[in-house]
VOSE-39103 format. One record per atom (N, C-alpha, C, O): x, y, z; residue in one letter. Coordinates in steps of 0.05 Angstrom, whole numbers, padded with zeros to 5 digits, always signed. Atoms other than C-alpha are relative to their C-alpha. Example, Ala and Ser with C-alpha at 12.3 -4.5 7.8 and 13.67 -1.06 7.14 Angstrom:
! residues 2
+00018-00024+00000A
+00246-00090+00156A
+00018+00024+00000A
+00039+00024+00013A
-00016-00024-00001S
+00273-00021+00143S
-00015+00022+00014S
-00005+00044+00018S
This chain:
! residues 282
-00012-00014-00023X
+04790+01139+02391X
-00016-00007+00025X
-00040-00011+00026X
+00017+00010-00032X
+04773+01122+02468X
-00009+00022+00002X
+00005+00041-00001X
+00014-00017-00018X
+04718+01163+02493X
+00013-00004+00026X
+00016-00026+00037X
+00003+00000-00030X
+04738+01187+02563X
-00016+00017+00016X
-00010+00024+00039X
+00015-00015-00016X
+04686+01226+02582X
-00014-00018+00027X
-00016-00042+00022X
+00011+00011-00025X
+04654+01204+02652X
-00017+00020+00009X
-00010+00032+00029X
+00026-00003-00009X
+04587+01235+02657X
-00027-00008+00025X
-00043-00027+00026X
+00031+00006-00019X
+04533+01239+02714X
-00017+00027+00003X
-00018+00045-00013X
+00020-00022+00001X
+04484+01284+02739X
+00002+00000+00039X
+00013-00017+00053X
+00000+00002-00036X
+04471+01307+02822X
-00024-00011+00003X
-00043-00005-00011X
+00026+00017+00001X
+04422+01260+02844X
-00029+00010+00011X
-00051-00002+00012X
+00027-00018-00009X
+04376+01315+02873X
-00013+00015-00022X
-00033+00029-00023X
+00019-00016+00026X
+04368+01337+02802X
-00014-00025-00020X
-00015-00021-00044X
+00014+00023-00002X
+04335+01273+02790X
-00020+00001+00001X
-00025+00018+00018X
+00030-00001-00015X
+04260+01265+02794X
+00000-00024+00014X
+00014-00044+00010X
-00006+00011-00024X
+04241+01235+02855X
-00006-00031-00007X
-00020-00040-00025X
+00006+00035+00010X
+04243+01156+02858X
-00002-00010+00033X
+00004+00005+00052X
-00011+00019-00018X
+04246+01104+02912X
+00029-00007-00011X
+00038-00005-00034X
-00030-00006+00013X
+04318+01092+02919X
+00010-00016-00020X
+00025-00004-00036X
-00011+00021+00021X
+04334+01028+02873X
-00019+00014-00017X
-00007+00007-00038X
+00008+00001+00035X
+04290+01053+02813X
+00006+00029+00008X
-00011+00039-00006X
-00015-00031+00003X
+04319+01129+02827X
+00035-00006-00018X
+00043+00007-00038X
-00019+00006+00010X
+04390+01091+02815X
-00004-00010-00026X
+00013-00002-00042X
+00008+00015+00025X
+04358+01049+02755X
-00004+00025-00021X
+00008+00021-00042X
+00002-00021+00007X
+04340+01114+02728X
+00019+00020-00014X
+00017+00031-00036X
-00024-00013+00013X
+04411+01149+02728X
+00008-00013-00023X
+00012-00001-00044X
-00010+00019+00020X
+04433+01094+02689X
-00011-00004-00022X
+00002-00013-00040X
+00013-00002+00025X
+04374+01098+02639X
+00002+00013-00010X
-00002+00011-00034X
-00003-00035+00016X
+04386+01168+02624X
+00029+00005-00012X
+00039+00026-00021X
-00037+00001+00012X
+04464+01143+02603X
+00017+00016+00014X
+00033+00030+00002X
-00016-00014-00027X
+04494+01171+02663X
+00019-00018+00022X
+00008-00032+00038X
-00012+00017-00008X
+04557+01140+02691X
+00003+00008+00031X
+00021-00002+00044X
-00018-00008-00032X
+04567+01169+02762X
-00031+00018+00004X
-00050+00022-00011X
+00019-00016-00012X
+04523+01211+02808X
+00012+00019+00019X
+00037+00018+00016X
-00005-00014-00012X
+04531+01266+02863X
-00012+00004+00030X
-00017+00027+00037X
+00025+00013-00009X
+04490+01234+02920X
+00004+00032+00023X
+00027+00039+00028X
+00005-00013-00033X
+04474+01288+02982X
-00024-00021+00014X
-00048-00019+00008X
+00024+00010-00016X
+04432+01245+03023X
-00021+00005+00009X
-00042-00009+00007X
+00032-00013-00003X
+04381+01286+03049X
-00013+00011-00021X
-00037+00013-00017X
+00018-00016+00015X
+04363+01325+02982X
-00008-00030-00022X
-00028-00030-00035X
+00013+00027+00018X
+04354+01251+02942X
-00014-00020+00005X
-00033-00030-00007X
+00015+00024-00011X
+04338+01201+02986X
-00021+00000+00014X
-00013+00008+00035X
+00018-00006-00008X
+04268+01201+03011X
-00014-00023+00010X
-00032-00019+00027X
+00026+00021-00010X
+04234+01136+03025X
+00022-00009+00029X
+00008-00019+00047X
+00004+00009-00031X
+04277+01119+03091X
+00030+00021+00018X
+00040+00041+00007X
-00017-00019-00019X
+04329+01152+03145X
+00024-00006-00009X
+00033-00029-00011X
-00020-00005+00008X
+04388+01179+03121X
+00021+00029+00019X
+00038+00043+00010X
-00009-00008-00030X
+04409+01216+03191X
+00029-00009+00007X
+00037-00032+00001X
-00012+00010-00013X
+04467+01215+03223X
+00000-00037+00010X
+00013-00056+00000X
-00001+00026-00004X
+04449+01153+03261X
-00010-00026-00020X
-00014-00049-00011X
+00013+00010+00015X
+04425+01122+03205X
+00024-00012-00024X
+00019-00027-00043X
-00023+00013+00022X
+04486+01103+03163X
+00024-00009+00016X
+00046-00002+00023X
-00016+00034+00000X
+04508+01038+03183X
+00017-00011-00007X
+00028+00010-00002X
-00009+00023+00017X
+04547+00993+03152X
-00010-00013-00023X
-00005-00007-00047X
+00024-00002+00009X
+04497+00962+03130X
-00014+00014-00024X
-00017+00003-00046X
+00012-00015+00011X
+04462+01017+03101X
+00021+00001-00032X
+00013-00005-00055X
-00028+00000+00021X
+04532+01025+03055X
-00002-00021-00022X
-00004-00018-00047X
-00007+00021+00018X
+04539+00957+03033X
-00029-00001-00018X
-00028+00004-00042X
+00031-00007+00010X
+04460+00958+03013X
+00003+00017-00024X
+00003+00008-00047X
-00007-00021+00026X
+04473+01022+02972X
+00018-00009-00020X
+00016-00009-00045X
-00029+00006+00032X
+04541+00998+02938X
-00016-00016-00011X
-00025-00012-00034X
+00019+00017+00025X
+04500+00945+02915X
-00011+00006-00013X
-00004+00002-00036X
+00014-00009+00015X
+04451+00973+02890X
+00013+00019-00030X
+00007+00017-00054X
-00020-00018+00018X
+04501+01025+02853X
+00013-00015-00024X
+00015-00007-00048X
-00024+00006+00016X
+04547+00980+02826X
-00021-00023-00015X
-00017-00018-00039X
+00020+00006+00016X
+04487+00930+02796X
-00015+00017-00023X
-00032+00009-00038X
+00010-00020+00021X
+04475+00994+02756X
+00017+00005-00016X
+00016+00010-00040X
-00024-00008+00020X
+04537+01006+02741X
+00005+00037-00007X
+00014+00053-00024X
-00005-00031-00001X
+04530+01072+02769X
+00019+00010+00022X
+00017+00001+00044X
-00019+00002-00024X
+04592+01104+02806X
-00011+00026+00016X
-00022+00044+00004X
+00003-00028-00019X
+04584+01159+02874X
+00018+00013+00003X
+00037+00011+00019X
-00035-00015+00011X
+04630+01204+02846X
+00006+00023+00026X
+00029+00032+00031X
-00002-00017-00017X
+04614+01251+02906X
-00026-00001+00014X
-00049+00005+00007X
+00031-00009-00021X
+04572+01248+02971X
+00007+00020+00013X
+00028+00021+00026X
+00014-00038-00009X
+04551+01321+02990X
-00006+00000+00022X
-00023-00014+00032X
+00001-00004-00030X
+04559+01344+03054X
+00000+00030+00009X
+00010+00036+00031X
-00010-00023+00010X
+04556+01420+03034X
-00013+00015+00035X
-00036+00018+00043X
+00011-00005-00029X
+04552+01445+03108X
+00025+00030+00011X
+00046+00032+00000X
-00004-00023-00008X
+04574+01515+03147X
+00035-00003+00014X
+00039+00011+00034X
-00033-00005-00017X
+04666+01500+03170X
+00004+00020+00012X
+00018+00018+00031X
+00002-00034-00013X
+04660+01571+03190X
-00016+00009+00017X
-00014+00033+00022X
+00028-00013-00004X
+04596+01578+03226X
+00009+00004+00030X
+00015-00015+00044X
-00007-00008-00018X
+04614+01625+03283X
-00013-00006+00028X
-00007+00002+00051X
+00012+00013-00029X
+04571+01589+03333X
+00007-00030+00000X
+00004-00048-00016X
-00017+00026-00004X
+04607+01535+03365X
-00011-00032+00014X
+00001-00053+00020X
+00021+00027-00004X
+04558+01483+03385X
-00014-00009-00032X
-00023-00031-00037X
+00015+00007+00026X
+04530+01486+03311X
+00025-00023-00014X
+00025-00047-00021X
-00027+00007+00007X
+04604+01483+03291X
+00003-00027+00008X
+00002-00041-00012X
-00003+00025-00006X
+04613+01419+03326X
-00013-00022-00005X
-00002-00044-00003X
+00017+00021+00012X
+04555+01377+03301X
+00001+00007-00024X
-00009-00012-00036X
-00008+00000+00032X
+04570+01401+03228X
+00025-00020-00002X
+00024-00036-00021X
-00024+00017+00002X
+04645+01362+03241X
-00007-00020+00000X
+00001-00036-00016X
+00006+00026+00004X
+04610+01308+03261X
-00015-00013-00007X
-00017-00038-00004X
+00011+00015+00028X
+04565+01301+03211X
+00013-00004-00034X
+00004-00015-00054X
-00022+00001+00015X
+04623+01308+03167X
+00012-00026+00002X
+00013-00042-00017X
-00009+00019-00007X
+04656+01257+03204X
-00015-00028-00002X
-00002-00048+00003X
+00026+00022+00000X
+04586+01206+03195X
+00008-00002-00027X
+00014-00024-00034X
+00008+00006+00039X
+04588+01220+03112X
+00035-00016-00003X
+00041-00037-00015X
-00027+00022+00012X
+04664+01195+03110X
-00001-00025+00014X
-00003-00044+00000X
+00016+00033-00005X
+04648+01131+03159X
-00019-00018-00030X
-00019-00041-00039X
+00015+00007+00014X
+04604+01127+03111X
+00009-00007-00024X
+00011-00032-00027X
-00009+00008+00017X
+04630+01126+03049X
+00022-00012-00011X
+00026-00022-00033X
-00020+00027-00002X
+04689+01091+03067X
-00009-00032-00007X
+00005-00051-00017X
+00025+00033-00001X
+04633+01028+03068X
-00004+00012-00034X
+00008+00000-00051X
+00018-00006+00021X
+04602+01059+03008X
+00015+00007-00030X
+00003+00007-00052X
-00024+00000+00020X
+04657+01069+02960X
+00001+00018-00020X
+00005+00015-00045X
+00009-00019+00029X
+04644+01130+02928X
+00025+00020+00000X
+00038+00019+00021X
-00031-00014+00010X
+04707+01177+02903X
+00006+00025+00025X
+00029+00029+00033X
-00008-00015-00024X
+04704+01229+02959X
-00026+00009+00010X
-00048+00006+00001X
+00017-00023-00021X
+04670+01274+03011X
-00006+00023-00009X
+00017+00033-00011X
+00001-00022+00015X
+04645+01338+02978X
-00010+00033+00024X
-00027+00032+00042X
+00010-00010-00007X
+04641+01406+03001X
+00009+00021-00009X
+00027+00023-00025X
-00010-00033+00010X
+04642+01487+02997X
+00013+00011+00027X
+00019-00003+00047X
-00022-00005-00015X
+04680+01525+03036X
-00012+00020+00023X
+00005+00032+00037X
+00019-00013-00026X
+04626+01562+03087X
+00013+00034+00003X
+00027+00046-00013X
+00008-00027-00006X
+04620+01631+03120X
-00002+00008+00032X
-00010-00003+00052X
-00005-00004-00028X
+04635+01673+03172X
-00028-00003+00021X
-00025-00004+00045X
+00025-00005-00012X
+04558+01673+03193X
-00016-00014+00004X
-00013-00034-00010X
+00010+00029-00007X
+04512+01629+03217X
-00021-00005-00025X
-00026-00028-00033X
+00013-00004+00026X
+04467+01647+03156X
+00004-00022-00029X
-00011-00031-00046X
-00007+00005+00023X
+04518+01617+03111X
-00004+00019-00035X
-00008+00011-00058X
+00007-00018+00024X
+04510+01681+03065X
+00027+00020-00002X
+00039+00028+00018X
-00020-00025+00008X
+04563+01731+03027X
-00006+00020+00019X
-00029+00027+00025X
-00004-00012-00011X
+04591+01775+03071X
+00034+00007-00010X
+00053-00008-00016X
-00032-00002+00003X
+04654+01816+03060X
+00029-00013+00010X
+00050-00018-00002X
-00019+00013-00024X
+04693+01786+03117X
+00006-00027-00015X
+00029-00035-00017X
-00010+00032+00007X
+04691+01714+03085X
+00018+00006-00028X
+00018-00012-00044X
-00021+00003+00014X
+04743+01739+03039X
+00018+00006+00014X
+00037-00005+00003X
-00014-00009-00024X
+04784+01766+03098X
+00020-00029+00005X
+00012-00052+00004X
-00024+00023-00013X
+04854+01723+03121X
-00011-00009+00033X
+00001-00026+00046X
+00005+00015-00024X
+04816+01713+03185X
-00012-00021+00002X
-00008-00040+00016X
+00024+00022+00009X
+04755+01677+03154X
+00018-00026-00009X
+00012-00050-00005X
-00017+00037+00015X
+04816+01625+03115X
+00011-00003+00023X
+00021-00025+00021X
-00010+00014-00021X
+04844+01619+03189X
-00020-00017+00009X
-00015-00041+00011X
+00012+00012-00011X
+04788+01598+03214X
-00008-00024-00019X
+00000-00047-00014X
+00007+00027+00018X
+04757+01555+03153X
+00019-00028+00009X
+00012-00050+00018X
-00021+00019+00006X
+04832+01524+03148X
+00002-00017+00034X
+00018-00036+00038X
-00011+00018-00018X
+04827+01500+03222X
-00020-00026+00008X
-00015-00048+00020X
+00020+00030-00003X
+04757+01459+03219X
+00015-00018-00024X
+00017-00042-00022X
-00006+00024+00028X
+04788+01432+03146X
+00014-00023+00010X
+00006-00046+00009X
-00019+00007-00012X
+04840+01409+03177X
-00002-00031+00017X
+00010-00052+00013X
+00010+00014-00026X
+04810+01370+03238X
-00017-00021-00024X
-00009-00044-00022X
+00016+00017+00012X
+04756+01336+03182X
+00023-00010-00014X
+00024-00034-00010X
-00015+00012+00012X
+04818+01322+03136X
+00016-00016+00010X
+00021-00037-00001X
-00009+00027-00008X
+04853+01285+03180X
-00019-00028+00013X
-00010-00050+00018X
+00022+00023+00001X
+04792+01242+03195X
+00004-00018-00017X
+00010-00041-00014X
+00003+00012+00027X
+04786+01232+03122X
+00024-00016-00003X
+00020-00039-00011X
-00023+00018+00001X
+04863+01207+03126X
-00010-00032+00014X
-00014-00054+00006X
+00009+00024-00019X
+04844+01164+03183X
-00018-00027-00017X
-00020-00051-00012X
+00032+00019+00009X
+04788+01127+03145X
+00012-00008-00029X
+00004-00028-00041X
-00007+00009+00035X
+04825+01124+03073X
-00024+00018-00016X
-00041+00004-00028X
+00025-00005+00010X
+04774+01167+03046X
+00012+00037-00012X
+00027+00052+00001X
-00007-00029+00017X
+04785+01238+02998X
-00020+00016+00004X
-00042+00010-00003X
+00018-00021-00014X
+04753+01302+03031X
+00013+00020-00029X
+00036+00024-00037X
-00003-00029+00024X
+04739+01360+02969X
-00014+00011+00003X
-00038+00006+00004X
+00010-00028+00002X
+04731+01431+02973X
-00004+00015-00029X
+00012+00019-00047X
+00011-00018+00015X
+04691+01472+02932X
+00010+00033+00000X
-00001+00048+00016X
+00011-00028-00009X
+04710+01545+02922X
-00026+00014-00009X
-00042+00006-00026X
+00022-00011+00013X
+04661+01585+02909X
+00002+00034+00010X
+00008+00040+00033X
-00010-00017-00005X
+04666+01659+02898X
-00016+00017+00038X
-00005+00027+00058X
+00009-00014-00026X
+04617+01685+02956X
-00002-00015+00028X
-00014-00011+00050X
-00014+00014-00031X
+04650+01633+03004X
+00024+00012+00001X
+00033+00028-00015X
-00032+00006-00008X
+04718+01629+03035X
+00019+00000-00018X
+00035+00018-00019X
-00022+00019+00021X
+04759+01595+02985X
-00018+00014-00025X
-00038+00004-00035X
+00021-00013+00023X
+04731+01646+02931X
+00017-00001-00031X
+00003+00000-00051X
-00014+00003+00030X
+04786+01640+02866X
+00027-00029+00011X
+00031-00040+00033X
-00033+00023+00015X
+04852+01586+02850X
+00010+00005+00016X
+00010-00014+00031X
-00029-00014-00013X
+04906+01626+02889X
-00007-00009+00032X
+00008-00019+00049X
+00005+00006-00033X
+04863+01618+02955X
-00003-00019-00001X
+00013-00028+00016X
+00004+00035+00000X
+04842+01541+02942X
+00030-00010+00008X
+00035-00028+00023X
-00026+00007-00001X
+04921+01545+02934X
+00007-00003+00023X
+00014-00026+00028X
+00001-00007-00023X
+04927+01566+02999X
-00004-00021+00014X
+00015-00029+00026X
+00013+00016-00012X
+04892+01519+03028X
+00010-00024-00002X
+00016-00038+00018X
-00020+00024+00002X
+04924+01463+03000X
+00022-00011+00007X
+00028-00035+00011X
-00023+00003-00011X
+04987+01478+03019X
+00004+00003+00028X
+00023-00006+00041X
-00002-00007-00028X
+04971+01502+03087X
-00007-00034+00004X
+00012-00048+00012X
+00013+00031-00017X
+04932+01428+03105X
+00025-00020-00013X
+00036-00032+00004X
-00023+00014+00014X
+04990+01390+03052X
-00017-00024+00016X
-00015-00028+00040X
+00008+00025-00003X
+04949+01327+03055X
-00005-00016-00031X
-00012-00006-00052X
+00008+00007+00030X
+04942+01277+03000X
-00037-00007-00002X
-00056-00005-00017X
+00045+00006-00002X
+04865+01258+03016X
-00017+00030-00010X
-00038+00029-00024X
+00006-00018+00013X
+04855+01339+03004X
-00008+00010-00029X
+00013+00020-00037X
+00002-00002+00018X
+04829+01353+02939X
-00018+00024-00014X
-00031+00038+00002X
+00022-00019+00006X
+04785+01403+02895X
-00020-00016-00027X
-00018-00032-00045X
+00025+00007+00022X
+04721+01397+02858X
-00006+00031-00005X
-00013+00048+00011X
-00002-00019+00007X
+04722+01451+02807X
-00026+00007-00019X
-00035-00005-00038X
+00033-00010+00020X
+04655+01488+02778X
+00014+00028-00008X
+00014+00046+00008X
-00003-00024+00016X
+04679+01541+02738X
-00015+00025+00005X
-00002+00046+00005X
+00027-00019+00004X
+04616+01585+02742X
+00004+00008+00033X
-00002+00032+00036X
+00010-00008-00025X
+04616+01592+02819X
+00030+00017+00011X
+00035+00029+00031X
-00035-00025-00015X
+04695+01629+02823X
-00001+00029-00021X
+00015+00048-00020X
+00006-00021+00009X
+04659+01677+02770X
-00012+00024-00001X
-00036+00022-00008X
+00011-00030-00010X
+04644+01753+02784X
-00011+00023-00016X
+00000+00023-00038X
+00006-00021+00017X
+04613+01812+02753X
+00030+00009-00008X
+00032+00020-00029X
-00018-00010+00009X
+04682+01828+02749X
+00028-00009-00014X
+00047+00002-00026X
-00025+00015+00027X
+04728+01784+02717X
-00012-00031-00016X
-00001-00053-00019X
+00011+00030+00017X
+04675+01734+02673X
+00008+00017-00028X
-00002+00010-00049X
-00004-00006+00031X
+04704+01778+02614X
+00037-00024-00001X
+00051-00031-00020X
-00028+00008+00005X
+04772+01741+02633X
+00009-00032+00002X
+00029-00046+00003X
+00006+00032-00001X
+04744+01676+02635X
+00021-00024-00008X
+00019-00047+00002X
-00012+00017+00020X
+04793+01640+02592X
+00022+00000+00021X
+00028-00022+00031X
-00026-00001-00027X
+04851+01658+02645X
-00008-00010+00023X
+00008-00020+00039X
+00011+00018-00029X
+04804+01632+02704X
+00006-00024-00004X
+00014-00037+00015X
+00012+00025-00003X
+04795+01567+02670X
+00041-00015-00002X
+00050-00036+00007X
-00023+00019-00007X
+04874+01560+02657X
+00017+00006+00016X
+00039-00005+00015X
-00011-00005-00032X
+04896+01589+02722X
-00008-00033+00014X
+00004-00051+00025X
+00008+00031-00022X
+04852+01531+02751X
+00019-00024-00001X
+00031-00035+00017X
-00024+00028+00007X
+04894+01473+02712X
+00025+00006+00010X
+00037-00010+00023X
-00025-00002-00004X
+04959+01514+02719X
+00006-00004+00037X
+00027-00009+00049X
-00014-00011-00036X
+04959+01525+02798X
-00019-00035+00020X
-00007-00050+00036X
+00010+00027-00008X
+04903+01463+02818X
-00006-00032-00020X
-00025-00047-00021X
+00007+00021+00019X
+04914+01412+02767X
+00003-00027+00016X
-00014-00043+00024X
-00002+00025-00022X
+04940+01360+02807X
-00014-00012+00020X
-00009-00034+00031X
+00017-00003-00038X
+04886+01369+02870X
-00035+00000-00017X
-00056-00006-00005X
+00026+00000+00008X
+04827+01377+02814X
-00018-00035-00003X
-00023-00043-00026X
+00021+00014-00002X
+04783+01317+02828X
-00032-00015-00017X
-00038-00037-00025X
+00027-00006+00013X
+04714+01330+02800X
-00005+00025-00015X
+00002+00047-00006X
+00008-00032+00014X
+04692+01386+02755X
-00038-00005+00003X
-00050-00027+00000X
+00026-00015+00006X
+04616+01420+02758X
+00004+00016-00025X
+00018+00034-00034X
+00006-00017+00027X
+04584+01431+02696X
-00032+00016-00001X
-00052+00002-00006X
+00011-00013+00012X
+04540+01485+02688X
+00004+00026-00013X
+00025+00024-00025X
+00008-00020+00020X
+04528+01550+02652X
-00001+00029+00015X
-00009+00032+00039X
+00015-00024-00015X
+04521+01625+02667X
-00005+00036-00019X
+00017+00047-00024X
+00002-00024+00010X
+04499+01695+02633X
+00006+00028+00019X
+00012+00030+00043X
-00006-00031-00019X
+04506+01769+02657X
-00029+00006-00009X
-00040+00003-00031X
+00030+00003+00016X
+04434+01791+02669X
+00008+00027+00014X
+00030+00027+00025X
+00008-00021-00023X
+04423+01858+02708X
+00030+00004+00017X
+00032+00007+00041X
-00023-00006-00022X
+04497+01868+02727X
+00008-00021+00020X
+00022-00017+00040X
-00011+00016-00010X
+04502+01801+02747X
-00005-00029-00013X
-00020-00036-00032X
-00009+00018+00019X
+04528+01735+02739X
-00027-00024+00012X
-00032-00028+00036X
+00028+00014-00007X
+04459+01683+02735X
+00009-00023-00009X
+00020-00023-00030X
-00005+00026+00010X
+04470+01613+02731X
-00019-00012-00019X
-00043-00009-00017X
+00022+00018+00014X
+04443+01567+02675X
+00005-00031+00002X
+00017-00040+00022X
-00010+00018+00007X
+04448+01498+02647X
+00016-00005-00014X
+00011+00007-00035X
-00020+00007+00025X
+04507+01473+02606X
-00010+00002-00027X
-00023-00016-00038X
+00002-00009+00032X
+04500+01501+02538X
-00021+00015+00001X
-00039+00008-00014X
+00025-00023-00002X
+04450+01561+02557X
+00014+00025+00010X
+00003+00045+00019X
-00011-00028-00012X
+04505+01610+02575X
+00024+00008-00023X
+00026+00003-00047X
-00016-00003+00022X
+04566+01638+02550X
+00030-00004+00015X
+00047+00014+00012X
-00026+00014+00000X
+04628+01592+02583X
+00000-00010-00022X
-00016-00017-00039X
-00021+00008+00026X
+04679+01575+02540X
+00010-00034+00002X
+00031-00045+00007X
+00000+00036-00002X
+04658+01493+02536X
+00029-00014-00013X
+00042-00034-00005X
-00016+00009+00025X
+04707+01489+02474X
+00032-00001+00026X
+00049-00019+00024X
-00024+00005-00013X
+04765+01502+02530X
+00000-00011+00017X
+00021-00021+00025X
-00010+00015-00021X
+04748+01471+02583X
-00013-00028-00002X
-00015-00042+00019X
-00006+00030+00000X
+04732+01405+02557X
+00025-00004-00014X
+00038-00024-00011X
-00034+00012+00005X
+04799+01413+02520X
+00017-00006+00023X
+00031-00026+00023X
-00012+00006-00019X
+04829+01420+02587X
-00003-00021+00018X
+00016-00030+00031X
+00002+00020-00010X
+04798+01369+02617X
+00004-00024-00014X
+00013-00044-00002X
-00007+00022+00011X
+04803+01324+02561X
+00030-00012+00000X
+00037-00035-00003X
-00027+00000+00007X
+04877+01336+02558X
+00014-00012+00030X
+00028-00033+00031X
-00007+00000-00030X
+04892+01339+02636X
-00011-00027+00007X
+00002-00048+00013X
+00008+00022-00025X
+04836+01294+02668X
-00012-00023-00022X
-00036-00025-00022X
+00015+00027+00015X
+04816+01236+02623X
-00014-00017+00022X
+00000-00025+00040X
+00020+00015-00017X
+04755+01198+02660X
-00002+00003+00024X
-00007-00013+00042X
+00009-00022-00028X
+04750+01262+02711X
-00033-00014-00003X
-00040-00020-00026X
+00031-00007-00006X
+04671+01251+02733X
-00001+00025+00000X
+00011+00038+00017X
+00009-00019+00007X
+04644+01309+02704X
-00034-00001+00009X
-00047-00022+00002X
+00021+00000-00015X
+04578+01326+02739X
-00023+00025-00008X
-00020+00047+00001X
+00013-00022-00001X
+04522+01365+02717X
-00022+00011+00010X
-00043-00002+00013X
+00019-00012-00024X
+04485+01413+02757X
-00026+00013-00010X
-00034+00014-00033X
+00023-00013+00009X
+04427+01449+02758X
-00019-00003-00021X
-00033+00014-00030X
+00024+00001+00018X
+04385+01411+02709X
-00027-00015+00008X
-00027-00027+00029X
+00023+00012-00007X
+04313+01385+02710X
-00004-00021-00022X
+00006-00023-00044X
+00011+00022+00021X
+04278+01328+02683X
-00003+00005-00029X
+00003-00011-00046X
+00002-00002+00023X
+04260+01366+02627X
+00019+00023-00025X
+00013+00034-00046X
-00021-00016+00017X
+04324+01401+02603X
+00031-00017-00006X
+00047-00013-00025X
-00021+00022-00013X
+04376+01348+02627X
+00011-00012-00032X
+00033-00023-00033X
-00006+00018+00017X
+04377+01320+02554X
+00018+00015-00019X
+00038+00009-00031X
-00022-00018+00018X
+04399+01382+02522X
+00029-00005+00006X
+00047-00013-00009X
-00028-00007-00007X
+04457+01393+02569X
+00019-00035+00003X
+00043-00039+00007X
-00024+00019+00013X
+04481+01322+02556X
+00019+00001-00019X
+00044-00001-00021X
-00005-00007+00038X
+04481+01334+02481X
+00017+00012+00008X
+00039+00000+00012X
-00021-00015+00004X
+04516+01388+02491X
+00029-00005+00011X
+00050-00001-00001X
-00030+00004-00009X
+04574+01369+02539X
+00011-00021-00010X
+00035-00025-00003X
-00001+00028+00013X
+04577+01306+02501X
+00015+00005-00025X
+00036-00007-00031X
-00008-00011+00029X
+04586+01344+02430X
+00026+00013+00014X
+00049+00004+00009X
-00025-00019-00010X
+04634+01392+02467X
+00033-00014+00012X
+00052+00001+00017X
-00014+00017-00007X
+04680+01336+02488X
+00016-00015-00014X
+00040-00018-00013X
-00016+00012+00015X
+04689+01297+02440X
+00010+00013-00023X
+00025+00000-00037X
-00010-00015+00015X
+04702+01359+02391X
+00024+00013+00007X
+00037+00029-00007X
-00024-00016-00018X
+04755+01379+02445X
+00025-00010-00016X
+00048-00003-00010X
């Protein structure tokens, strides 16, 4: 049977390297794809705004694709909402720098979450509010048609204590912007609440039923109920329901980049194993 799993890891959960033996690295650890954010991985030179070139791009793909490792998503996880409007405007156009950019750099899309009414970037009631998705939906909008412009796929994260907090609102969103470059990168664990992780099994096939088409990327990790709330872990240290949602992905997205988060050097091996076993038992 074809394996289609497509495995990486986010490259800030990496231990630190210079950048060609950081890439050599993914690839030793049997990792097909990565999750690059530029400032939390790259360390030995400028990765700034002015700093991604052309140049800089073609440099990187090389290096990437000599590995045989793909950039399933560069991270740009920045404030669309942030009610101060000078901030607001150099967040677009550092938005606007990462897709230049990866237009050169050839990695599968633009990644992001879906921000907050506050300059904080922290849960607040309001960012579930129809005012907070007016406003989100009008920076999306302005960066999405960039991303058209350039050929390049801009994806939103929901996440429950942003904006775009369950399926129905991502829905929303989709249809309001109706772009094909629009897309979602779906983590299970982050649209889950103290109050409906008992109903888990309906979150995960709400997601396929309403964003199957627009799902992108999936985040894999983990999460328990500790103290009345929901604590993130690593893949196979919690209690999602792996057995369904690598069925659904196996079924739906065959050679989705599946991406996993939150691990360290020295746990990273488990949560292979495990999404690995979980996959191909799907």
């Amino acid at each position: 049977m074809i394996d289609t799993l497509r495995l990486g890891i986010r490259g800030h959960d990496m231990e630190e390297a210079p950048f060609e033996e950081w890439v050599a690295n993914i690839k030793r650890k049997g990792f097909c794809c990565t999750q690059l954010a530029l400032k939390k991985a790259i360390r030995d030179f400028n990765v700034n705004n002015e700093a991604l070139t052309p140049g800089m791009a073609m440099y990187m793909r090389q290096i990437f694709a000599e590995n045989k490792v793909d950039v399933s998503i560069l991270g740009c996880y920045l404030n669309l909402a942030d009610p101060n409007q000078e901030n607001l405007k150099k967040t677009i156009e550092t938005y606007k720098a990462n897709i230049r950019f990866a237009s050169l750099l050839g990695c599968g899309m633009v990644g992001t979450e879906t921000g907050a009414v506050n300059e904080e970037y922290r849960y607040e009631e309001a960012n579930h509010s129809e005012e907070a998705l007016k406003i989100f939906i009008k920076s999306c909008k302005e960066v999405v048609k960039y991303a058209e412009d350039m050929g390049v796929i801009f994806a939103i994260e929901p996440v429950f204590n942003h904006i775009v907090y369950d399926c129905k609102r991502a829905r929303k969103v989709l249809d309001e912007i109706s772009s094909p470059n629009l897309r979602i990168i779906f983590d299970p664990v982050n649209i889950i609440s103290i109050d409906n992780y008992k109903n888990q099994d309906e979150i995960l096939t709400e997601a396929f039923d309403l964003l199957g088409e627009e799902i992108a990327a999936i985040h894999s990790k983990d999460f328990v109920i500790e103290d009345n709330k929901v604590i993130s872990k690593i893949t196979g240290e919690g209690i999602l329901n792996y057995d369904l949602l690598m069925k659904l992905a196996k079924e739906h997205k065959p050679y989705i980049h599946i991406l996993l988060e939150g691990t360290s050097p020295s746990n990273v091996e488990f949560a292979k194993e495990f999404i690995t076993k979980k996959y191909k038992e799907a």
